[in-house]
C-alpha positions, 0 to 999 in steps of 0.5 A: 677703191671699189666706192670710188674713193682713194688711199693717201700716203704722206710722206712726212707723218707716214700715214695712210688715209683715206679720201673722196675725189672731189677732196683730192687735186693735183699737187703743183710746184712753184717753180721759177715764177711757173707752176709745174705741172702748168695750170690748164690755162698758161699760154706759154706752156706747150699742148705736148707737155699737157698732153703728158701731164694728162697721161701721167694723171690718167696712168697714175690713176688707173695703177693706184685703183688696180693696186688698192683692189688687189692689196684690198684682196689680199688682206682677206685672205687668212695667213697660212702660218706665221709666228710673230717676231720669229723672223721666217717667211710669211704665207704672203712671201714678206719677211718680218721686220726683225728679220729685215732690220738686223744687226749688219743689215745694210739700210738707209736712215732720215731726220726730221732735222732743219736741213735734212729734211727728205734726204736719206744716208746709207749706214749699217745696223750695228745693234737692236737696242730696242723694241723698233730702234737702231743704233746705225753707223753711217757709212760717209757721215763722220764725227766732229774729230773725223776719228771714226763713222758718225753712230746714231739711233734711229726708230722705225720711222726713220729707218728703212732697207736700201731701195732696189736698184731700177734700172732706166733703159732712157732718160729720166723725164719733166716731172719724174720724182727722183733722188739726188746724191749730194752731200753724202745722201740723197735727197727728195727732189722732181726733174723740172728741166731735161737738159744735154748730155744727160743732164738735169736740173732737179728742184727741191721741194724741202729747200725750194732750190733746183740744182743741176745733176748728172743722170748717174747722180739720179736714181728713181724715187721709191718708198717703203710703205707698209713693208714693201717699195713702192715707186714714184709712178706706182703711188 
C-alpha cells in the first residue's frame, strides 16, 4: 500500500486485514527437526537455498504492493452498470455470485471438520436452497451404503469454483504451496523435498505429516479471495 502498510488474507476465517511491516514476519514450518524456510543462522542450510528463499521474499513483495495499488485504483472507479443479483456481466468484467454458483455448476466444497481440514472435493451444484447456500453432490465421496454420491449443503465460505488449471512448464520447487490429490480431494500442503523422477515430498501443515506424490498428483495452490483466483506466488 501507498502508507507502507500491507493486506493479509487468512485462510481459516477468510478475512482481510490490514497491518504494519514491523507487525509482519516470515511464516516458517517445523520440519523434521528444521525450520523450513532455514532461520538465517542454520549452518547446515546451503547459501543457495538462502538465496532463493530471499528472492521468493523480495518477489512476493513487490507482486503484492503492485497488486494492492491497482486493486486499490480499481475499487475508485464507479461501476458503470450492473443490477444486483441479475446475474450478467459486471462494468469490471466479474460475474456476480448467482451467476457462478448455479444449480449444475461444477465447484469444489471444504469442511471445518477434524480431518478435513485444507482439503477441498470436487461436486456439483444440485440446488440453491438459500440465500449463500448449496445442496452439493460429491463427485467421489459416497454414502455409508454406497448406493448413491454423498449430498451436503454448503454456505458460501465453504464453497468455491474449481480453480483454473495452470500449466507447469519444470518442476514444482523447495517451498511451493501446492495441492495433493489424496483420499479423493486435495489437500493444502508445501513441497519440502524435490525428489527423482519427478517426485516430491509434501508436508502438511494441518496433519503435521509429509508424504511423497507424483508431479501428476500435484497442482499449484490457488485461492479464491473476493471473487477472483489468486495463486500461491501472487498472495
Amino acid at each position: 500500500m501507498e502508507n507502507g502498510n500491507f493486506h493479509v488474507y487468512f485462510k481459516r476465517s477468510k478475512e482481510q486485514l490490514e497491518f504494519g511491516e514491523e507487525q509482519l514476519r516470515l511464516h516458517r514450518e517445523w520440519i523434521n527437526g528444521s525450520w523450513t524456510p532455514p532461520l538465517a543462522g542454520d549452518e547446515q542450510v546451503k547459501e543457495s537455498d538462502r538465496a532463493v528463499t530471499e528472492a521468493k521474499m523480495k518477489f512476493n513483495k513487490v507482486v503484492t504492493q503492485e497488486k494492492l495499488k491497482r486493486d486499490n485504483a480499481a475499487s475508485k472507479k464507479k461501476s458503470k452498470s450492473v443490477l444486483a443479483g441479475s446475474g450478467e456481466k459486471l462494468g469490471s468484467g466479474k460475474i456476480t455470485m448467482d451467476k457462478i454458483f448455479c444449480k449444475g455448476a461444477h465447484v469444489e466444497v471444504t469442511s471445518d471438520e477434524d480431518g478435513f481440514e485444507g482439503a477441498w472435493f470436487a461436486g456439483t451444484i444440485v440446488k440453491v436452497v438459500g440465500k449463500d447456500r448449496y445442496l452439493v453432490q460429491y463427485e467421489s465421496l459416497r454414502t455409508d451404503d454406497d448406493t448413491d454420491f454423498l449430498k451436503e449443503e454448503f454456505d458460501d465460505l465453504h464453497i468455491r469454483p474449481c480453480p483454473p488449471e495452470i500449466v507447469m512448464a519444470d518442476r514444482f520447487q523447495k517451498l511451493d504451496e501446492v495441492d495433493a490429490f489424496y483420499n479423493d480431494g486435495w489437500w493444502v500442503g508445501v513441497i519440502s523435498k524435490v525428489l527423482s523422477d519427478s517426485k516430491y515430498e509434501v508436508y502438511f501443515k494441518a496433519t503435521k505429516e509429509e508424504m511423497k506424490f507424483e508431479h501428476s498428483e500435484l497442482r499449484l495452490h490457488q485461492d479464491w479471495i473476493n471473487g477472483k483466483w489468486v495463486a500461491a506466488f501472487q498472495v
